[in-house]
N, C-alpha and C positions, 0 to 999 in steps of 0.2 A: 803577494805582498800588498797591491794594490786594496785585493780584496778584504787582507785584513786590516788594513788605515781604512778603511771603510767603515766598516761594521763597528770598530771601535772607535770612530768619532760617531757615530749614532748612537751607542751607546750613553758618550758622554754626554751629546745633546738631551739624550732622552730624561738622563737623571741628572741635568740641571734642570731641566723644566718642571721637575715634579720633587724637588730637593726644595722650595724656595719654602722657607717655615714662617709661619704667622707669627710675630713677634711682638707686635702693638700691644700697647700699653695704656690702659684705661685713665686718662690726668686725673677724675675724679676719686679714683680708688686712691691715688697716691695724695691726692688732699685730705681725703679721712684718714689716712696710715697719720699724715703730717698733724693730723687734731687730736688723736692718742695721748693725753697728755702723764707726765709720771707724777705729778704732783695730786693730778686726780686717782689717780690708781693709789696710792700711796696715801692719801686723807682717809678713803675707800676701805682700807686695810686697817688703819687706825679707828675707826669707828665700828666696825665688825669688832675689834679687839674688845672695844668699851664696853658691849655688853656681857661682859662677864666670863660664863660657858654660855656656848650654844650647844649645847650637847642638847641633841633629837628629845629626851626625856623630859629635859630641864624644864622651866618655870614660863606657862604660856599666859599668866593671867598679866604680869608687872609690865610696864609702858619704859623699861630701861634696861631689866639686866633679862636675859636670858633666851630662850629661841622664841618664843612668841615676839618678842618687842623684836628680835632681829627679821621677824619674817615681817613684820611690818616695816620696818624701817626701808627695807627692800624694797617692797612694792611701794611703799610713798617715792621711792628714788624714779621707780618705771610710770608714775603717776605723773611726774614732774615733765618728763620726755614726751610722755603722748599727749601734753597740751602744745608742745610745738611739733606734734606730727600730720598735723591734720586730719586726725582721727584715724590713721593707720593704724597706730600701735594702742592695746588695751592690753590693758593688766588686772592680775586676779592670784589669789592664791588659791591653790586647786587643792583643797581637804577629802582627805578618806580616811579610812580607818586602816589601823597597820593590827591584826590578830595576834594577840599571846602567843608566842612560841616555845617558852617554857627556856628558852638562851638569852637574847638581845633585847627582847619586848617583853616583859613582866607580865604584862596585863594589855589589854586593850586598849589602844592611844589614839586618840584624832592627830595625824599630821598632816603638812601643809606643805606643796613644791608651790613658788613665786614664780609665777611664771608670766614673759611677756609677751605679746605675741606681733607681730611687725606683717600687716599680711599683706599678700601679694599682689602687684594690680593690675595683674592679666587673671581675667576670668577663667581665661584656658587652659590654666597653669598653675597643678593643684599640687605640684610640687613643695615638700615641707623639709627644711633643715633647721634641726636642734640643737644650740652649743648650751651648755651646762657645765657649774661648778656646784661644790656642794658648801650647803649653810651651814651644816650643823660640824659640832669639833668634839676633842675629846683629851682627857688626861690617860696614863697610864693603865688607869682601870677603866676599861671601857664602858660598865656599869657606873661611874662615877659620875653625876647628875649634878655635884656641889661645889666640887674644885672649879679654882679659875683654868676657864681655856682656851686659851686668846686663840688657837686659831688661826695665826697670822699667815702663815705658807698654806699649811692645811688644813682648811683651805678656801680661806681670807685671799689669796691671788687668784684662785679662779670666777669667786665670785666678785673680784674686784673686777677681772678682767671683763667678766660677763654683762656688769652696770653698764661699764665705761665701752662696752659696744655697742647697747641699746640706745646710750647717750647719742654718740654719734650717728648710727647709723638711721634712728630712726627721724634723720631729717631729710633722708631720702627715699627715693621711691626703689623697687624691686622685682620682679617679675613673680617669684618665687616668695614663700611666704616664711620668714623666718621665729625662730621661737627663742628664746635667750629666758634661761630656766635658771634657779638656781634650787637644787634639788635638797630635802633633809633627807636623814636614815642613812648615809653612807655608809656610815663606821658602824652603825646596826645592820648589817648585812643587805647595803645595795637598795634598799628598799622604796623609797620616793623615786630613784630610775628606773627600778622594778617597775613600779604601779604607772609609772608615765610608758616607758616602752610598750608594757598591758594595752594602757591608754589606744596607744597611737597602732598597737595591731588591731583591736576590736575595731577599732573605727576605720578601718582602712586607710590610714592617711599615706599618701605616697611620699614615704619619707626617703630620700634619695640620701643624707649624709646625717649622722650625729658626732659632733663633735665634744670628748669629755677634757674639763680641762680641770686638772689635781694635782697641787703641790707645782705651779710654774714660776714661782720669785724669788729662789734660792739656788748661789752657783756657787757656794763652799761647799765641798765631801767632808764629812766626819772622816775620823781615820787617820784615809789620804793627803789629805786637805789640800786635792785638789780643787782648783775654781775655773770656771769654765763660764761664761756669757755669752758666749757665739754658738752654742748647739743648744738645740732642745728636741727628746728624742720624741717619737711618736710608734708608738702601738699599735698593730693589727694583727689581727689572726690570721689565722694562713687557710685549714679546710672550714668553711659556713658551718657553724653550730646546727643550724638548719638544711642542710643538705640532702636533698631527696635523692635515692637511689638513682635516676637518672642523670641527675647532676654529677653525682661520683663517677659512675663512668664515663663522663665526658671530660671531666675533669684526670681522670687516668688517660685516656685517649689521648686527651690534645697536654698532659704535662703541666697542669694549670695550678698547682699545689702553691707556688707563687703568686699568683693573679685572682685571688678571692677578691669579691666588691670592697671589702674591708683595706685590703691592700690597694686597690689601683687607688680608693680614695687617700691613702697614706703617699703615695708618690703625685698625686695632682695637689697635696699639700705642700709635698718639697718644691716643685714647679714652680706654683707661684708665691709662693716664699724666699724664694730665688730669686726670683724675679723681679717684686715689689722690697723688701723688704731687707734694708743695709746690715752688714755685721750679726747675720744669722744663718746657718745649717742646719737642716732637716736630720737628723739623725735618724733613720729608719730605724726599728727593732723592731726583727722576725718573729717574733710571739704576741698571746694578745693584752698579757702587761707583763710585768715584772715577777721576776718567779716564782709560783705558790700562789700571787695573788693577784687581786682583782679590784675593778674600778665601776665608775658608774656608766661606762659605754657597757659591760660587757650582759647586762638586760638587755640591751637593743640588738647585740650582736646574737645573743638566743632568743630572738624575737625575730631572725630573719634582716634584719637591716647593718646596712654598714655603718661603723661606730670605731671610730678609733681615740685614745686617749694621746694628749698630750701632757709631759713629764719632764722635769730638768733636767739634767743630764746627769748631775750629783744630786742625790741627795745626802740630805745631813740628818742622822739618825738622835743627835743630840738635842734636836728640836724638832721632833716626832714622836706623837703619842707619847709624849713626854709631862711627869709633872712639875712643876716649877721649883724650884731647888739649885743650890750651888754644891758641888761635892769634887774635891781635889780641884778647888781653883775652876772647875768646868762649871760654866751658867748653863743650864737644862729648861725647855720649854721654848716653844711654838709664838716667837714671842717677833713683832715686828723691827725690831733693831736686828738681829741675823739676815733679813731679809737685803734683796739687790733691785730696786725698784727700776733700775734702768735693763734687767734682762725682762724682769714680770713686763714692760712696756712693749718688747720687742716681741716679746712671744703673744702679748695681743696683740699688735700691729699682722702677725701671721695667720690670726685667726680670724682678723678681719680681710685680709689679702683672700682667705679660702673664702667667707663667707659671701665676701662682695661680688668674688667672680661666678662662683657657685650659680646666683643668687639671680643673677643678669644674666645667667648664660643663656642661648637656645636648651633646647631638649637635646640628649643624649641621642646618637641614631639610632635607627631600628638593623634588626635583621643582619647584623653583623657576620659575615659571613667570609671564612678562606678558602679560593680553590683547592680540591683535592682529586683532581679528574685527570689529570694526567702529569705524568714526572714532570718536574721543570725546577730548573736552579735559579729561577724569578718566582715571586708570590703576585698572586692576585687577590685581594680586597675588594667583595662588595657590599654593599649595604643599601639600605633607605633612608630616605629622607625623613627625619621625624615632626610631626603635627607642632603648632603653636608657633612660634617666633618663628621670625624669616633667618635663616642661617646665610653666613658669607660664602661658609667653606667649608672643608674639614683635614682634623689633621691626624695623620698616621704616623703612630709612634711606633718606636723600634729597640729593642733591645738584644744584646746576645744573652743567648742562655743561662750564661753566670751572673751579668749583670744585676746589680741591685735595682738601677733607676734606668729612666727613659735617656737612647746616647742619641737617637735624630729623629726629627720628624720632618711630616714631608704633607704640605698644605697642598689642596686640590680643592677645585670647587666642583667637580661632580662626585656622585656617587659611587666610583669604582677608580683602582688604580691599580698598575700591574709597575711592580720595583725590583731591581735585578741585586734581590736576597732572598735566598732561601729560608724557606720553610723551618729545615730541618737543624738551622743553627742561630735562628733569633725567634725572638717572641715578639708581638704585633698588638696593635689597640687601635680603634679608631674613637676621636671624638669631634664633634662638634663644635664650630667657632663664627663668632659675630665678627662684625668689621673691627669694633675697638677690641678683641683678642680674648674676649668674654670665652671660656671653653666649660662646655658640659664633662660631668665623668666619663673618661674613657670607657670604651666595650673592648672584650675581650672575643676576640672572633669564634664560631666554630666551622666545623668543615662542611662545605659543602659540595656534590656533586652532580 
């Protein structure tokens, strides 16, 4: 009896000392949530609207209506920022050429992603994250160059979201180098994310997170008409596009069909979007968009890198890829009066909560690794320490196997921890955490013995 009040108050001593979770809260990430303004997002939207169509094909010569004048107007907006950044942030519109393909592209077109760039100001730290909306919009016929098309949701809110975080962010500094894009060619098949993803593989750039953001300012459902403001879901894939035969079978081996890079960065969104950010839900969705189709993370995501799209919870088909027309009383079109400027704010305020902490965090550990060397109904965790910033600590997240999201984590400041949970009925991650609670993307362990 003795012996067993024994063993089980050591127990409880042991996993409250390695139970204590990093919680800390960055005050400065929550003064820039608090500078997200909706009145800027919402002007943002209205001027996107003004020029006409932006449809990828339309009219690049005119200084008003069409995607040329909008791809300017853009970059004049990122022009305005980096004179109060101190030269951190430079802007450019990045032109190639998109080839006839005999479908979406007629003929041979010069197009243009605006892109901003916010670099990092650790040397050591060549880590890149790319958030993206796209410029360019469209009517019913997607070949249709002449109709008006405002654009407003789709997707006028992500490139409103994307200004209005350059705005802000780029009055601070970073460790990590950020990119705030806003891409053409969506609705022509992907294409300006295409040629940037190309981009950023040729070049090796260590891009650790791309964030797509399409279609986030509207919480009415056609239909249903349901409205929803408090969820916005988020997209990742489950097996890597890029998957080398090694990776599969490790990925068999350890049950990982859940834990692709794509995904754990989907759950370090809900995190701290939970965290930072009032009257909002991560809504996870298990696929890497919406059924059939596809967005402009899903280049980067067959480029090998982790990419997930952000999407409102409803959408409303009555103002998509819609032409403007009234028919049975129903107004049709993409038109910024349908929109909900107070969810479009919230869901950038999330995307600045990812970017910020992303962004400041240490490096991800290395060498992630679970014992496998002998039975036990406790796991062991080790790892390495990773190069560049000084880390506080780190923290080991946990879930059971059915589980969607992370249910506990367990802060330590060395390199190894042994937790009396099995293996054989949670899944495990380790990341990386500063003193103000900054955390790198979780690793997903493998065995070792």
């Amino acid at each position: 009896m003795k012996k067993t009040f024994f063993y089980s108050s050591f127990v409880f001593l042991f996993f409250t000392q390695i139970s204590f979770s990093q919680v800390t809260e960055d005050p400065e990430i929550k003064k820039m949530i608090s500078e997200i303004k909706t009145e800027n997002l919402e002007a943002t939207v209205h001027k996107l609207v003004s020029f006409g169509t932006r449809h990828t094909l339309s009219d690049t010569k005119s200084k008003t209506k069409g995607i040329g004048a909008a791809q300017q107007w853009v970059k004049s907006e990122f022009d305005k920022f980096a004179l109060e950044s101190n030269g951190r942030l430079t802007a450019k519109i990045d032109y190639f050429t998109a080839k006839a393909d005999g479908k979406r592209i007629p003929v041979d077109s010069q197009l243009g992603n605006v892109m901003a760039t916010l670099q990092g100001t650790d040397p050591a730290d060549n880590r890149v994250i790319v958030i993206s909306g796209h410029l360019d919009s469209r009517v019913t016929d997607v070949m249709n160059v002449k109709s008006n098309a405002p654009g407003a949701n789709d997707d006028g809110s992500g490139v409103a979201a994307v200004i209005e975080l350059a705005r802000v962010m780029s009055k601070r500094s970073f460790s990590a180098t950020i990119i705030f894009v806003a891409v053409v060619g969506e609705e022509q098949g992907l294409i300006g994310a295409r040629h940037l993803a190309e981009t950023a593989k040729q070049s090796n750039w260590n891009l650790i997170a791309m964030l797509n953001n399409d279609m986030i300012g509207n919480s009415l459902s056609s239909d249903t008409n349901l409205r929803d403001n408090t969820q916005v879901r988020i997209f990742s894939e489950t097996i890597p596009f890029l998957e080398t035969e090694e990776e599969a079978k490790m990925r068999k081996a350890t049950s990982r069909e859940n834990d692709s890079p794509s995904r754990l960065l989907a759950r370090y969104i809900k995190t701290v979007t939970e965290q930072y950010v009032d009257q909002l839900k991560i809504k996870l969705v298990y696929r890497n968009d919406r059924f059939l189709r596809g967005g402009d993370h899903t280049p980067f995501s067959q480029n090998g890198f982790a990419a997930v799209r952000y999407c409102e919870m409803n959408e409303n088909f009555d103002h998509q890829h819609q032409d403007l027309r009234t028919e049975n009383n129903i107004k049709y079109g993409d038109l910024a009066e349908f929109m909900d400027f107070e969810y479009l704010r919230k869901n950038t305020c999330s995307n600045l909560a990812t970017l910020a902490n992303l962004a400041s965090s240490p490096k991800s550990p290395e060498n992630v690794g679970i014992e496998v060397k002998k039975l036990s109904n406790s796991s062991t965790l080790i790892w390495s320490a990773p190069e560049g910033k000084a880390q506080y600590g780190y923290q080991v997240l946990m879930r059971e196997t059915s589980s969607s999201h992370w249910e506990k984590t367990f802060f330590v400041k060395e390199t190894q921890i042994e937790i009396p949970y099995s293996k054989d009925n949670y899944f495990f991650a380790v990341q990386t955490v500063d003193a103000l609670g900054h955390a790198s993307l979780p690793v997903f362990p493998v065995p070792i013995r």
